[in-house]
Structure formats: structure tokens, C-alpha cells
C-alpha beads as a LAMMPS data file, in Angstrom:
LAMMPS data file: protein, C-alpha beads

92 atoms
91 bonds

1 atom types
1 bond types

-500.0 500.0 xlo xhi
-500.0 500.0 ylo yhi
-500.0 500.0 zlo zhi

Masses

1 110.0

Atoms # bond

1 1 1 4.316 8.777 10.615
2 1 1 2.906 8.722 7.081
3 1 1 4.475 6.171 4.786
4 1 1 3.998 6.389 0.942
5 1 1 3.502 3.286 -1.719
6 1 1 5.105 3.386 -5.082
7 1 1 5.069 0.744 -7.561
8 1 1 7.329 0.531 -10.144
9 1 1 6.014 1.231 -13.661
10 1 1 7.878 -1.278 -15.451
11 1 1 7.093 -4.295 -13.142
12 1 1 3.781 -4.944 -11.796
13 1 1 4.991 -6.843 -8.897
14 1 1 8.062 -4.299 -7.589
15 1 1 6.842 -1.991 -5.009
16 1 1 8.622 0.501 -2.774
17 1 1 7.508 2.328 0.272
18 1 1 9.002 5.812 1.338
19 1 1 9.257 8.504 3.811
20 1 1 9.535 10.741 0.723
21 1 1 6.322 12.236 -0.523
22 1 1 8.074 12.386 -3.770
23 1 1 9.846 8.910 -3.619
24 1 1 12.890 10.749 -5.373
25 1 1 14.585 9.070 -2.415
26 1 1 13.799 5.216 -4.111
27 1 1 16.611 3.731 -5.610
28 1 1 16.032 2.753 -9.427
29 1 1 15.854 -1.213 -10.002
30 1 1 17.004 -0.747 -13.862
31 1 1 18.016 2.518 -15.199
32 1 1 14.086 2.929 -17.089
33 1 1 12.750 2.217 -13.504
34 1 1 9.660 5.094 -12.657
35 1 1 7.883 5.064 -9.399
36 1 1 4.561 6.096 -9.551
37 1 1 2.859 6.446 -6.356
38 1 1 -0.122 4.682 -5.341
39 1 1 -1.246 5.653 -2.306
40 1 1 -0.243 7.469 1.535
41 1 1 -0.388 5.383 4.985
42 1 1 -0.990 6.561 8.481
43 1 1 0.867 4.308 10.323
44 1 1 -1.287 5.025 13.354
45 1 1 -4.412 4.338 11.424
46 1 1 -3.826 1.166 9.674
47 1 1 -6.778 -0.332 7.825
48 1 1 -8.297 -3.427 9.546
49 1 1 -6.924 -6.424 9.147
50 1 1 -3.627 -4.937 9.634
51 1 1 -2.157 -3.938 12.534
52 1 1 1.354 -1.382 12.936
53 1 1 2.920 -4.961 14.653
54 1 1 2.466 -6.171 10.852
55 1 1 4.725 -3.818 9.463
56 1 1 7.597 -3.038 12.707
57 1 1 10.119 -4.677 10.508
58 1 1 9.213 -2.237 7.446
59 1 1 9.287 0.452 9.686
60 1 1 12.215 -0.302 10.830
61 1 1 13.519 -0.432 7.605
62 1 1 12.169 2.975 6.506
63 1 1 13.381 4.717 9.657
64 1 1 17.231 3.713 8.999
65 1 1 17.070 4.208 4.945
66 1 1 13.899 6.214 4.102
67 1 1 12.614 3.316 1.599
68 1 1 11.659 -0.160 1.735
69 1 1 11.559 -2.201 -1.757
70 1 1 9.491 -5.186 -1.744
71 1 1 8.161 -7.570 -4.672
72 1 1 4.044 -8.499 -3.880
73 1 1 0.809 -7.800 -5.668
74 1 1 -1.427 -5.255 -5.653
75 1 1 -4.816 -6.447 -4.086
76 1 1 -8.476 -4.792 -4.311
77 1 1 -9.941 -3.937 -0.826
78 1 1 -13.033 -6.345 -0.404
79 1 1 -16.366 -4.472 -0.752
80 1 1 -18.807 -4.841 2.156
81 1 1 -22.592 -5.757 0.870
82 1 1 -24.833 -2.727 2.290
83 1 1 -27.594 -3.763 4.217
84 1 1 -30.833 -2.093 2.982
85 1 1 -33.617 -3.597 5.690
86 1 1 -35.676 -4.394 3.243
87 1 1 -36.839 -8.158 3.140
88 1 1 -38.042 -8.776 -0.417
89 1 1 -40.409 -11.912 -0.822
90 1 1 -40.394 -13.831 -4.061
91 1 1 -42.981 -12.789 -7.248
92 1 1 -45.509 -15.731 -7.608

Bonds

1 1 1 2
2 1 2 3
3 1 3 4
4 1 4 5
5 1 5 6
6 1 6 7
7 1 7 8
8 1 8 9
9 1 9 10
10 1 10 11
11 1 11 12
12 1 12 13
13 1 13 14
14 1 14 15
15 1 15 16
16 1 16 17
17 1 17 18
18 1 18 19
19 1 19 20
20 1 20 21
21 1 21 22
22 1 22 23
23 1 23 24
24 1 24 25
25 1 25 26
26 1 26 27
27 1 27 28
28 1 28 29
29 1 29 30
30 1 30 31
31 1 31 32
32 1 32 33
33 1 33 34
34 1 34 35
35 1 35 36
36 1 36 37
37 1 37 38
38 1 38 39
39 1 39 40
40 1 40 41
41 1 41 42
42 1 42 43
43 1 43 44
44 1 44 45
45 1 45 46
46 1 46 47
47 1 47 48
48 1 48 49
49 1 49 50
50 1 50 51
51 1 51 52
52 1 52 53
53 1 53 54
54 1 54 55
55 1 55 56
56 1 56 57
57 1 57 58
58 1 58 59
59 1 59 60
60 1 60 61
61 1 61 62
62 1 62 63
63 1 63 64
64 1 64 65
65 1 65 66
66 1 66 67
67 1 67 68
68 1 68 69
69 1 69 70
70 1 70 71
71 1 71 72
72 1 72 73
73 1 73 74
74 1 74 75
75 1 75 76
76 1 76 77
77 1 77 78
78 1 78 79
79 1 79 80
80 1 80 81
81 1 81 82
82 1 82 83
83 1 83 84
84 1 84 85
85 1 85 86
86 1 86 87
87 1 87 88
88 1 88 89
89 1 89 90
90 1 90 91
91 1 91 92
């Protein structure tokens, strides 16, 4: 199942998730309420840490209405440090 993340474009911190590519299917919070979407979710390929346990009661959710509105923040994914091999002494 592919889930999709909207965020409202009047509030930071209002978020909606839909079975609706289009998210036409999102109720409006206010009437100037736009949902912009963010990004698309394989629910069988979560990202690490999460796991689909995580989100069973959002699923739920989205299975019996087709959205799920939810206040949070939007968080940048931590960036791993590469690993060159390359050991570097000091200059003297």
C-alpha cells in the first residue's frame, strides 16, 4: 500500500496522510487550507527506524476514511558520514 504526506500550506505543523495521490480526498482545516504534498510511502518498505507496527493505528485509520490528519514537525533525515579509508596524519 502506498500512503501519501501532505502538509498543509498555511500551518507548518498540520499534516495529513492519504490514500489519494491527489489528496483531493483531505478534508480542509479552514476554508484557505492547501495541501501540498511532500512525499509517497511504501508501507512495506518503511525507512529504518520505523517499522509498519509504528504506524498500524494510522493505517487503520487510512483504510476506514482514506486520510489521516495529524499535527507534528517535519524532521531532516540524519546524514550518514562516508567513510573514505583514508587515514590522514597531522601537518608538522
Amino acid at each position: 500500500m502506498v500512503i501519501y504526506l501532505f502538509r498543509d500550506e498555511g500551518d507548518e505543523d498540520t499534516f495529513a496522510f492519504s490514500i489519494d495521490a491527489t489528496g483531493q480526498n483531505i478534508p480542509p482545516i479552514t476554508p484557505l487550507t492547501e495541501w501540498i504534498f511532500l512525499e509517497a510511502f511504501e508501507t512495506l518498505k518503511f525507512p529504518e527506524p520505523w517499522d509498519i507496527q509504528d504506524f498500524q493505528p494510522v493505517l487503520n485509520h487510512l483504510k476506514a476514511d482514506g486520510y489521516y490528519l495529524f499535527q507534528g514537525e517535519l524532521l531532516e533525515p540524519r546524514r550518514q558520514a562516508r567513510r573514505t579509508g583514508v587515514i590522514r596524519s597531522p601537518k608538522s
